[in-house]
C-alpha positions as CSV (number, residue, x, y, z in Angstrom):
1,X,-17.3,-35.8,7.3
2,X,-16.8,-35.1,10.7
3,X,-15.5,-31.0,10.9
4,X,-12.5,-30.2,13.2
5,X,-13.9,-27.2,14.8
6,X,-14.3,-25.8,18.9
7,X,-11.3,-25.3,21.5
8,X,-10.6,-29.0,22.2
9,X,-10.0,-29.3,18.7
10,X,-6.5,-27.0,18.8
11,X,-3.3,-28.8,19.2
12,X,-1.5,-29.2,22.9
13,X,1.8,-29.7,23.6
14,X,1.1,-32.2,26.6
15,X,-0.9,-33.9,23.6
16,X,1.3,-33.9,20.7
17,X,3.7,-36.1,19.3
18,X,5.7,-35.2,16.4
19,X,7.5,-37.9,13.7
20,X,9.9,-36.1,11.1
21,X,9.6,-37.7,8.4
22,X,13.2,-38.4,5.6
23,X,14.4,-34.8,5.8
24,X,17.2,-36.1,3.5
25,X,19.6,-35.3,0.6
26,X,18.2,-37.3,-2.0
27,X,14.5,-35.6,-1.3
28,X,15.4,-32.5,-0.8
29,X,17.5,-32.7,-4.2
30,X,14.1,-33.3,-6.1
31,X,12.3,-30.6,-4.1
32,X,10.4,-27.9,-6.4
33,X,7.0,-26.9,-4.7
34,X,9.1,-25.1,-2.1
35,X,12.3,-23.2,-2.1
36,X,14.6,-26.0,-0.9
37,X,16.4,-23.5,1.9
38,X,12.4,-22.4,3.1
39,X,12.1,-26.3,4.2
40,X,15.7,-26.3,5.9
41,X,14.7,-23.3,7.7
42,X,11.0,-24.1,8.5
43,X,12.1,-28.0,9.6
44,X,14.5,-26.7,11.6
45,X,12.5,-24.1,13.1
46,X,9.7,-27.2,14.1
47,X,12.0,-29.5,15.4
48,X,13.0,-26.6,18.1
49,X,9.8,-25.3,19.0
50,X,8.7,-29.0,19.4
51,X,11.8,-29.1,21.9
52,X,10.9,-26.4,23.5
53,X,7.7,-27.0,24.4
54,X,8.6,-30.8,25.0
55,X,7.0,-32.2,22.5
56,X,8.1,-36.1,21.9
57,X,9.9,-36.2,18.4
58,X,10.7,-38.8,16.2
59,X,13.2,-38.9,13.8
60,X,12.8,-41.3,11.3
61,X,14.8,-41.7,7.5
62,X,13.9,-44.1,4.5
63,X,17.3,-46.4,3.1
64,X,19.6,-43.6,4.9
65,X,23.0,-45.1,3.5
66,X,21.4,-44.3,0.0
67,X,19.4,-41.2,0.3
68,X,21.6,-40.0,3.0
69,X,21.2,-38.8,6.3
70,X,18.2,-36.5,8.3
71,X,20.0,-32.8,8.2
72,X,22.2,-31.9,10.8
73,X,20.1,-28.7,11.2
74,X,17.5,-31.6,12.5
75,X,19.5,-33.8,14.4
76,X,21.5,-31.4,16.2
77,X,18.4,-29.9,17.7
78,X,18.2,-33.8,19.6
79,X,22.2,-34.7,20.1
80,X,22.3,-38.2,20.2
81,X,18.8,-39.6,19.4
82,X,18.3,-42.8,17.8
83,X,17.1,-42.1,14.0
84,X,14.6,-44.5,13.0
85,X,15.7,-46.2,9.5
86,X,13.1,-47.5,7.2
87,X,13.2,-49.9,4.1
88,X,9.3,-49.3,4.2
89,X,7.8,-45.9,2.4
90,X,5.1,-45.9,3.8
91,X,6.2,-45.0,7.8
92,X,3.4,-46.0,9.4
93,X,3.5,-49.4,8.5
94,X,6.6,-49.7,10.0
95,X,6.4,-51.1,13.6
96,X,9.3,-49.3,14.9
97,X,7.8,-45.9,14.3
98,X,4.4,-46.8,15.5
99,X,5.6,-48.4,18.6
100,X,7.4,-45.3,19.6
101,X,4.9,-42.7,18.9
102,X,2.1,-45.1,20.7
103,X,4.6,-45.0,23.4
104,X,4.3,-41.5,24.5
105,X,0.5,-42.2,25.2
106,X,-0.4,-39.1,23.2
107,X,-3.0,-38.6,20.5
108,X,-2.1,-35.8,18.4
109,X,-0.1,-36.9,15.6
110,X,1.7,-34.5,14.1
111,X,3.5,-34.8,10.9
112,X,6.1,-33.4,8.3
113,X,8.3,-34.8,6.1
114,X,9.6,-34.9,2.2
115,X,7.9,-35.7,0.5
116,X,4.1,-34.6,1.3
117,X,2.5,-36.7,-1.9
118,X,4.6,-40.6,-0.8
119,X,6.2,-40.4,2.4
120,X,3.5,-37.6,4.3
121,X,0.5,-38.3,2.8
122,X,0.4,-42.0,2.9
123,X,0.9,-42.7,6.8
124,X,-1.3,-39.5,7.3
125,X,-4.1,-40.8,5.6
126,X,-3.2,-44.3,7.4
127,X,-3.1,-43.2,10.5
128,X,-6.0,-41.0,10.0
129,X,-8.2,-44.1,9.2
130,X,-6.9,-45.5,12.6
131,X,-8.4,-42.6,14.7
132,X,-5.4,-41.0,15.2
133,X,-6.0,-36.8,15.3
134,X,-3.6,-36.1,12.4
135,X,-2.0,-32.8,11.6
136,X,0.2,-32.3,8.6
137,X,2.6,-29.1,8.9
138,X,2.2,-28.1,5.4
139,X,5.5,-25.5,5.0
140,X,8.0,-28.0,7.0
141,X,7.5,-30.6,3.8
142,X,7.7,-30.5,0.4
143,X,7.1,-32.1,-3.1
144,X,8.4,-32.9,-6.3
145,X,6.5,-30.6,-8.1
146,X,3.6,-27.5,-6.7
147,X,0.8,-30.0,-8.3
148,X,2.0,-32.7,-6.5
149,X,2.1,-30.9,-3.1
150,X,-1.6,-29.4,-3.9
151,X,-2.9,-32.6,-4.6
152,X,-1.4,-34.4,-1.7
153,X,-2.8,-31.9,0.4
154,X,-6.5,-31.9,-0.9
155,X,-6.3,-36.1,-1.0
156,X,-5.3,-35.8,2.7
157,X,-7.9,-33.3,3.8
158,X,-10.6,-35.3,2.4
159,X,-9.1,-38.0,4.7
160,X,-9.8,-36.1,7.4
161,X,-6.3,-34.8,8.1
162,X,-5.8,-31.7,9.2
163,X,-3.2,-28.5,7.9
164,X,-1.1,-26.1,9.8
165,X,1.9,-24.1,9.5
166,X,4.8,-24.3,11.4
167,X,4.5,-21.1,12.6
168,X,0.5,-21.1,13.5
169,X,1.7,-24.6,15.1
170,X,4.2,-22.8,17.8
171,X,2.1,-20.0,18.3
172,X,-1.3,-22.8,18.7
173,X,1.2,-24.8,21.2
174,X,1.9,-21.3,23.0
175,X,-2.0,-20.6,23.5
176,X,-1.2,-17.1,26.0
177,X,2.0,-15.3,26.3
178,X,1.9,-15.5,30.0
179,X,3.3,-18.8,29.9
180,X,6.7,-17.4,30.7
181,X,8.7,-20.8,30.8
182,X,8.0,-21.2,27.2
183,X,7.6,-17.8,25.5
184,X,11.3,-16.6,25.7
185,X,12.6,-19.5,24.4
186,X,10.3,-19.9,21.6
187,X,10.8,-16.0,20.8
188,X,14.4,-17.4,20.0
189,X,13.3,-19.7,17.9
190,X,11.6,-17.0,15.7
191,X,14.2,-15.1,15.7
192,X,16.1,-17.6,14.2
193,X,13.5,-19.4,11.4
194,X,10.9,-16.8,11.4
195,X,12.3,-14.2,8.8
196,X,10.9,-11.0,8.6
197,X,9.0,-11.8,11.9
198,X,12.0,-12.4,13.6
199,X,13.6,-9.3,12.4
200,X,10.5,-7.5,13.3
201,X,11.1,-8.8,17.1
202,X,14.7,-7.7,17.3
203,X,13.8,-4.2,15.3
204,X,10.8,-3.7,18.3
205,X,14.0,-4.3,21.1
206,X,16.1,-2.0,20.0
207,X,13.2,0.8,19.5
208,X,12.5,0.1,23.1
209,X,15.9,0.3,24.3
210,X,16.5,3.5,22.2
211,X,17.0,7.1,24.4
212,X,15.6,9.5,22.3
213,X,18.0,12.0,21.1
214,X,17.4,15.6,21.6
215,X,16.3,16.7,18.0
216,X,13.2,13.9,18.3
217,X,12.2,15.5,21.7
């Protein structure tokens, strides 16, 4: 087994590409490894820092006028993108998607979708098997049960996939907070999907911006 290790081995914007994989109704209504509203959030929160960072994503749904469409949360982060429709559940072998993310010329494949044991893990491990660099952002997808997410996870590592957060994913694409063009807006999007973090942020801004009063002096 070859071990992902060293700087080169750290995910790049200018070298990612990002498919989204059936963020829909149906799924999410059988979701119970995470709490349903965490995947919403933590989705959501990927789709915009792969925006801001300009990161190609690709939207992509299985049998949409049955499971039901990608969540707005998703979509409205890319107003008027084409969503890739499947009848295939495994999305790699479907040409459509492949054709687009081989498009962008761009190596790191970067993946997350409901749910991680059918619809993640088996173009991961596909795609993994064609030399792709394959990252799976473990918190932005979910499973039917906590075993099946587990297992999904360990099947795909020994595949040679690799795990991230969505969180250590935006802060990986950020690399050094002097990149000033990007670190604003991605503060936003913590403050948004980032929870406590985010609250943290805005808590730190107003201490700042604070005059002490008379009794602290």
């Amino acid at each position: 087994m070859t071990f992902r290790n060293g700087l080169d081995s750290l995910l790049r914007p200018e070298d990612s590409v990002l498919v989204l994989i059936d963020h829909q109704p149906y799924q999410l209504a059988n979701l119970n490894s995470h709490d349903p509203h965490m995947v919403v959030n933590n989705s959501t929160g990927l789709a915009k820092a792969a925006k801001v960072f300009g990161v190609p994503t690709i939207l992509t749904s299985v049998v949409a006028d049955r499971g039901g469409r990608i969540f707005p949360q998703i979509t409205d982060v890319f107003p008027g993108q084409e969503v890739i429709d499947r009848t295939f559940i495994n999305t790699w072998e479907d040409p459509k998607v492949v054709d687009v993310v081989k498009a962008t010329g761009r190596k790191q494949l970067i993946m997350a979708g409901l749910w991680t044991e059918v619809c993640v893990a088996m173009p991961a491990i596909q795609a993994a098997g064609e030399g792709w660099d394959v990252t799976v952002v473990t918190d932005a997808s979910g499973a039917v049960s906590v075993e099946a997410h587990e297992i999904a996870i360990q099947r795909m590592i020994a595949a040679g996939v690799n795990m991230i957060t969505w969180m250590a994913l935006a802060a990986e694409w950020q690399r050094d907070w002097a990149r000033a063009n990007t670190a604003l807006a991605l503060n936003d999007v913590v403050i948004q999907h980032a929870a406590g973090s985010g609250i943290a942020f805005l808590w730190e801004q107003q201490l700042l911006n604070t005059p002490l009063s008379r009794a602290a002096e």
